[in-house]
VMD Tcl script that draws the C-alpha trace (Angstrom):
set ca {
  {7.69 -105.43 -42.17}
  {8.30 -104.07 -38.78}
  {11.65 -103.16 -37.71}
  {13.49 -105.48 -34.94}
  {14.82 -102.30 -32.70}
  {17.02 -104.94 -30.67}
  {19.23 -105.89 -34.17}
  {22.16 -104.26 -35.03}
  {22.31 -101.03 -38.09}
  {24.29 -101.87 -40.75}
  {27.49 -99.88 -39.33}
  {27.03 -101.40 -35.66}
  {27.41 -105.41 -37.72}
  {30.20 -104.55 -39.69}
  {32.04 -103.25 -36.28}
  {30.70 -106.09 -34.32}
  {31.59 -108.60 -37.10}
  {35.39 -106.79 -37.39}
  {35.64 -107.61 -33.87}
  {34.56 -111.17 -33.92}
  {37.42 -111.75 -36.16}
  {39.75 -110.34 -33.60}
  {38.24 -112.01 -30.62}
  {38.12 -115.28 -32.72}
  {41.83 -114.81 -33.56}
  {42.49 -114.14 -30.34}
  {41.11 -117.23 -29.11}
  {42.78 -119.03 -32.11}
  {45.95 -117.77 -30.84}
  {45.12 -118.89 -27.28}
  {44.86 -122.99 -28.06}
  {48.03 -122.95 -30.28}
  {50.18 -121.31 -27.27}
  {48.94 -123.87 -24.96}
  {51.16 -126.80 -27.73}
  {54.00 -124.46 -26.89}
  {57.21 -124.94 -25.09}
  {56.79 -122.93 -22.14}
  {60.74 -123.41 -21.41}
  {61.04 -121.52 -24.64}
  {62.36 -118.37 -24.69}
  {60.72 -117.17 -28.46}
  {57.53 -118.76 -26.32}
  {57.38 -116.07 -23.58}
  {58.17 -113.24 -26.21}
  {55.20 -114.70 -28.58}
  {53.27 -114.71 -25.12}
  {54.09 -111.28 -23.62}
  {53.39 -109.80 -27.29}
  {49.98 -111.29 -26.88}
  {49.03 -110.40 -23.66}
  {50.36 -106.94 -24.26}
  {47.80 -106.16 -27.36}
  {45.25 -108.27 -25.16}
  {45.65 -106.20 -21.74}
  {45.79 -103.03 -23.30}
  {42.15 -102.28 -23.02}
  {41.31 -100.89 -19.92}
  {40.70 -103.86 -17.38}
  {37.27 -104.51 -16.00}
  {38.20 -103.31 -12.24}
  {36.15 -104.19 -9.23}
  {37.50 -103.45 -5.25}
  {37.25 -105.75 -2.42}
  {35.69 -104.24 0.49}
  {37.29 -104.91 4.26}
  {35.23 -106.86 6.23}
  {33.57 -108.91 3.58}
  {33.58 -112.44 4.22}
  {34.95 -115.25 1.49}
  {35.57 -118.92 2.07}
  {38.01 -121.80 1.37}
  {38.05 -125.64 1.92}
  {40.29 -128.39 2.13}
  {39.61 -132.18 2.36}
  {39.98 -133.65 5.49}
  {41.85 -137.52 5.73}
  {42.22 -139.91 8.52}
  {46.01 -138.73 8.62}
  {45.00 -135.58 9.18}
  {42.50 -135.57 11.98}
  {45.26 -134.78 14.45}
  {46.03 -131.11 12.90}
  {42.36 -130.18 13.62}
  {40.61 -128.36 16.30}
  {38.71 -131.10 17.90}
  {39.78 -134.82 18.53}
  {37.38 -136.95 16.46}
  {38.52 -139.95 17.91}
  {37.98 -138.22 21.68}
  {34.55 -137.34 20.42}
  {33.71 -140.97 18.78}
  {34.46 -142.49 21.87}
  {32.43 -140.32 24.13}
  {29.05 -140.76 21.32}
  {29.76 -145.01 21.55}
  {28.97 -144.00 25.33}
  {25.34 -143.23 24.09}
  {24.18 -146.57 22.88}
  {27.05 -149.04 24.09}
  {26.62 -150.26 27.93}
  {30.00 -151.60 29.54}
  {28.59 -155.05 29.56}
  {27.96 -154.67 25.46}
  {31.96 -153.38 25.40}
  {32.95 -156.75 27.53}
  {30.52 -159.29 25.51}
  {32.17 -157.65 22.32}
  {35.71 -157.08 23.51}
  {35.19 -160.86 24.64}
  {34.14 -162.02 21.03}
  {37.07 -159.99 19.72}
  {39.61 -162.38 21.12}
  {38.16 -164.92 18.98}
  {40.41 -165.36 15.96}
  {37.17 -165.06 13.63}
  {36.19 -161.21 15.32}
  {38.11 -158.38 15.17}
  {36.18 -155.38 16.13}
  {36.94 -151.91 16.81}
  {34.68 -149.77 18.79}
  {33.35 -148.31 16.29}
  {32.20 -151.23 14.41}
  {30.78 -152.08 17.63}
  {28.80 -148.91 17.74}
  {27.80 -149.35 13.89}
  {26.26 -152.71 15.02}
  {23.96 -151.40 17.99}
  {22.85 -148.68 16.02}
  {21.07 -150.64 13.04}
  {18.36 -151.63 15.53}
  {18.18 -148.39 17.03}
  {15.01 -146.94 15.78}
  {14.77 -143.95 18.28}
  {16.75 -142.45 20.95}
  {15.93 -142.60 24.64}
  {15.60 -139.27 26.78}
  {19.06 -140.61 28.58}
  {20.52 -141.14 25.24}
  {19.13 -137.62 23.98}
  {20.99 -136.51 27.20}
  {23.84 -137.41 26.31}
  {24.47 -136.73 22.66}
  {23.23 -133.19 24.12}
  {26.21 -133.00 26.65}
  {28.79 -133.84 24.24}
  {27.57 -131.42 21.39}
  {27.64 -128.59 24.03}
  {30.69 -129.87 25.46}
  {32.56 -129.69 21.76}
  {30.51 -126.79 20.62}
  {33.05 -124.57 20.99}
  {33.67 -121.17 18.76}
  {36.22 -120.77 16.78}
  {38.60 -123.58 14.87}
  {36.57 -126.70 14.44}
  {38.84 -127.62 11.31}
  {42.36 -126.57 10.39}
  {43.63 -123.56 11.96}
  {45.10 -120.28 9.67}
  {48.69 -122.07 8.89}
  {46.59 -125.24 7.64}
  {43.43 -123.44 5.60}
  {45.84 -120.79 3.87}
  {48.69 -120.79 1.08}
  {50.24 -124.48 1.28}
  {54.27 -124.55 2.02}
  {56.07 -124.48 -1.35}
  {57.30 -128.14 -0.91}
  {53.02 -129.24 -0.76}
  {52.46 -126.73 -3.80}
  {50.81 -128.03 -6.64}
  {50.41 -126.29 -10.10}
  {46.86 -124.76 -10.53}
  {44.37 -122.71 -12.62}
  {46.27 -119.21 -12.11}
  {49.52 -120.05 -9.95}
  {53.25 -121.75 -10.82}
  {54.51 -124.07 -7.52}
  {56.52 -120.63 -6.67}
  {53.46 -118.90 -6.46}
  {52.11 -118.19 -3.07}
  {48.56 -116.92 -4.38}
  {45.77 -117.40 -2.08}
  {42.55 -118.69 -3.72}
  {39.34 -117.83 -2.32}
  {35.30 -118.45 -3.05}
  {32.81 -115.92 -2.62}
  {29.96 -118.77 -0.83}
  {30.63 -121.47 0.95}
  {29.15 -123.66 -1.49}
  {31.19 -122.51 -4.24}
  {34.26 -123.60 -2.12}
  {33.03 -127.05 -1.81}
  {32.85 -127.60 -5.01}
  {35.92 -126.59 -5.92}
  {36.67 -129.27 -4.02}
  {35.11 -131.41 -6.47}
  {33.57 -133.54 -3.64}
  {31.97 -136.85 -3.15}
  {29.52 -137.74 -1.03}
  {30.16 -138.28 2.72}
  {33.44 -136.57 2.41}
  {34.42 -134.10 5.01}
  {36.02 -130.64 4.74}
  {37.63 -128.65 6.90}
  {35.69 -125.21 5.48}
  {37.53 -121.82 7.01}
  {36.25 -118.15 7.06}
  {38.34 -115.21 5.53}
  {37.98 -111.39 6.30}
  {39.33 -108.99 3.75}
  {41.03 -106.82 6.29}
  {42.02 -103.94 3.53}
  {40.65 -102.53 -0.16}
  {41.98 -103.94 -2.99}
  {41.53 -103.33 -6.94}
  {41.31 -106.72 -8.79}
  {40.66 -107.27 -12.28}
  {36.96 -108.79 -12.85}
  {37.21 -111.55 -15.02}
  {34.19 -113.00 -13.76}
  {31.63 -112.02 -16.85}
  {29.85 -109.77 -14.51}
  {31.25 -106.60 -16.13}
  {31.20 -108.01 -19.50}
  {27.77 -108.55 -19.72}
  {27.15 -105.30 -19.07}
  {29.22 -103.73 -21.93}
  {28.59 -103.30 -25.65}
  {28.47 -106.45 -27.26}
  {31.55 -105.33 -29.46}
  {33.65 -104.56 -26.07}
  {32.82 -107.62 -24.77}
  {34.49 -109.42 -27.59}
  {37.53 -107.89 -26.61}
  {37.86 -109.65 -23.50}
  {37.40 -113.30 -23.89}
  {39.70 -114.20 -21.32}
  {36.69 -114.18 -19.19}
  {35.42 -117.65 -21.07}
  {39.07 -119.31 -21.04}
  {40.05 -118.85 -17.37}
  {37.23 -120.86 -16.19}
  {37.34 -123.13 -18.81}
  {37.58 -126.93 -17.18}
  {40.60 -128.89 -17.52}
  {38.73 -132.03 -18.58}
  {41.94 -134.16 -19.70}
  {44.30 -133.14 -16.86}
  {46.74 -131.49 -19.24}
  {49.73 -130.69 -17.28}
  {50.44 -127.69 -19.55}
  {46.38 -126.33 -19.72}
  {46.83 -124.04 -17.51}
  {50.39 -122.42 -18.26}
  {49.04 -119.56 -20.44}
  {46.22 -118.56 -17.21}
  {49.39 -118.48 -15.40}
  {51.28 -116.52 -17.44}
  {47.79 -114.08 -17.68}
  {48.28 -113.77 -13.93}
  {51.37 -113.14 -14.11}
  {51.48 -110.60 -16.35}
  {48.32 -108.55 -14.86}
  {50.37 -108.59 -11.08}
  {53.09 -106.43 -12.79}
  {50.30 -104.35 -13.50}
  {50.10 -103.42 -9.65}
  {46.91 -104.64 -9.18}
  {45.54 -107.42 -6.45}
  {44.44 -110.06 -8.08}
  {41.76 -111.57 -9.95}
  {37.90 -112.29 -9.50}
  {36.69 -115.19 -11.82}
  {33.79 -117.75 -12.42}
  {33.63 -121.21 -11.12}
  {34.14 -123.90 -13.60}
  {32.29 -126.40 -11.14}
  {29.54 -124.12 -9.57}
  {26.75 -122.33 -11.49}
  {26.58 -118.68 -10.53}
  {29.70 -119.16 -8.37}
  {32.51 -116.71 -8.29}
  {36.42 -117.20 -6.87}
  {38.96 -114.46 -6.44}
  {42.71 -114.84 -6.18}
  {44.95 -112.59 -4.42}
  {48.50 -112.45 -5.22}
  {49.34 -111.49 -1.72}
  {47.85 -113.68 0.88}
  {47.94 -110.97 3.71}
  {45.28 -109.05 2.53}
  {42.65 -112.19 4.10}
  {42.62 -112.74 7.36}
  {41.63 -115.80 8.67}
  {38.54 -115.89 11.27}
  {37.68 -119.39 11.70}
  {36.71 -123.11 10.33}
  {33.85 -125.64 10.95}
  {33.68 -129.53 9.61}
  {31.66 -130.05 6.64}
  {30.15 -133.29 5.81}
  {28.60 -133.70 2.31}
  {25.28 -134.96 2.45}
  {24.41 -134.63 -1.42}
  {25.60 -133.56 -5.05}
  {23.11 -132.25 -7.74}
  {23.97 -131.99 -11.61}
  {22.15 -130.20 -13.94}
  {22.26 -131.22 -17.27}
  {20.72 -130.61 -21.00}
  {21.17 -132.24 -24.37}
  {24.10 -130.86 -26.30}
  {22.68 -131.00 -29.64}
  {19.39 -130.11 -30.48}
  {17.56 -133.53 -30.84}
  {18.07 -136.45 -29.31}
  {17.71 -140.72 -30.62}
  {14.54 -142.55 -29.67}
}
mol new
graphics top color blue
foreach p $ca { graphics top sphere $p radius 0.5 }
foreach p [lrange $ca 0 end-1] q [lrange $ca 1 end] { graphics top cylinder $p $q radius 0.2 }
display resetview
């Protein structure tokens, strides 16, 4: 029987299965902390002993180039259209100008006084449009005039104060930062920012542009690098599968111990910390403990037209 050159000698599967065991302990170790009490100080010695025999393999480093580009979003509400760079509601009214004559604004405005009609322009304008099959030239004209009229570079959504680190008081708890944190989370696409956003269809963002303006050292926690090593290295750093890991039952406490990682690899001088998306495929975020080492360049309005899912069977047959 021919040998299977990509299987492991007998030495190589005792070492590999040696550090299973660790790696499974490890992660063993990982799910009970998460039922601790994080107020607790025999909690944060438990957790610092952990992360110290977990960290003290050398770190998968990676450096952040200046001048490479990385994205974030934010959701854009009615109450917020007035913090943006363009006036939708200036804009609205100059595009109702395209299909909506001043005798269809008094015939409608008349119709409105009516206690059974109550119409706002743009329901008026939603109206017209249904039998509007194509555009005129004139009407072409003018959605032309107002796109080149608004089509201005540079902040379309929220400026740098309103894409970057919220104020402490609009902090919320998240994957690697406490409230007290001012870490600045950022996505490596513009896709993968979206769906961080965990969007819906027809939802608009406010989507800005970041420039990393110096080098920085972060530790890779991506899976990139771990691929990449010997099996029985990789095994070693499992963190990599847990910091993406979904929070599928919005457990206030999930993400304490990712927190506490973070923590605990910022003493270590470093930057901060490139992972994978837990809601992209093949998408990649990076924190940075210190938020001054992005500069902001610009945002645009994003409107989400669609939202694919791919999916499989999670056991291996399925019911007729």
């Amino acid at each position: 029987m021919m040998e299977n050159n990509n299987n492991y000698n007998y030495d190589e599967l005792e070492a590999l299965t040696i550090l299973a065991i660790i790696a499974l302990n490890y992660q063993r170790e990982w799910e009970e902390m998460r039922m601790y009490d994080k107020d607790d100080a025999e909690t944060a010695k438990k957790m610092k002993e952990f992360f110290d025999n977990v960290l003290i393999n050398d770190l998968p480093l990676i450096s952040l180039s200046p001048d490479m580009l990385m994205y974030r979003a934010r959701p854009i509400n009615s109450k917020n259209y007035s913090e943006l760079g363009v006036d939708f509601r200036t804009i609205w009214e100059e595009m109702y100008d395209v299909i909506l004559s001043d005798h269809d604004k008094k015939e409608f405005d008349n119709m409105s006084k009516d206690d059974s009609f109550h119409l706002s322009p743009e329901d008026i304008y939603i109206i017209k449009r249904i039998g509007i099959k194509e555009y005129t030239n004139e009407q072409l004209e003018h959605i032309s005039s107002v796109q080149k009229k608004y089509s201005v570079p540079g902040i379309y959504g929220f400026d740098s104060n309103g894409s970057g680190v919220p104020p402490v008081q609009c902090r919320k708890e998240g994957r690697l930062n406490t409230v007290s944190d001012a870490y600045l989370y950022l996505a490596f696409s513009k896709e993968t920012a979206l769906h961080e956003m965990r969007p819906s269809i027809g939802q608009q963002y406010s989507l800005a542009t970041y420039k990393i303006n110096k080098e920085m050292k972060i530790v890779d926690l991506s899976g990139d690098k771990v691929e990449s090593m010997e099996a029985w290295t990789a095994l070693l750093h499992f963190p990599v599968n847990k910091i993406s890991e979904p929070n599928v039952e919005d457990d206030k406490n999930f993400y304490y111990i990712t927190q506490y990682m973070a923590h605990m690899i910022q003493k270590h001088g470093l930057d901060g910390i490139k992972y994978k998306s837990a809601l992209k495929k093949d998408g990649y975020n990076v924190l940075l403990f210190d938020g001054s080492g992005a500069t902001f360049v610009s945002s645009e309005i994003i409107a989400i037209n669609d939202i694919s899912v791919d999916y499989s069977s999670f056991l291996p047959f399925k019911s007729e």
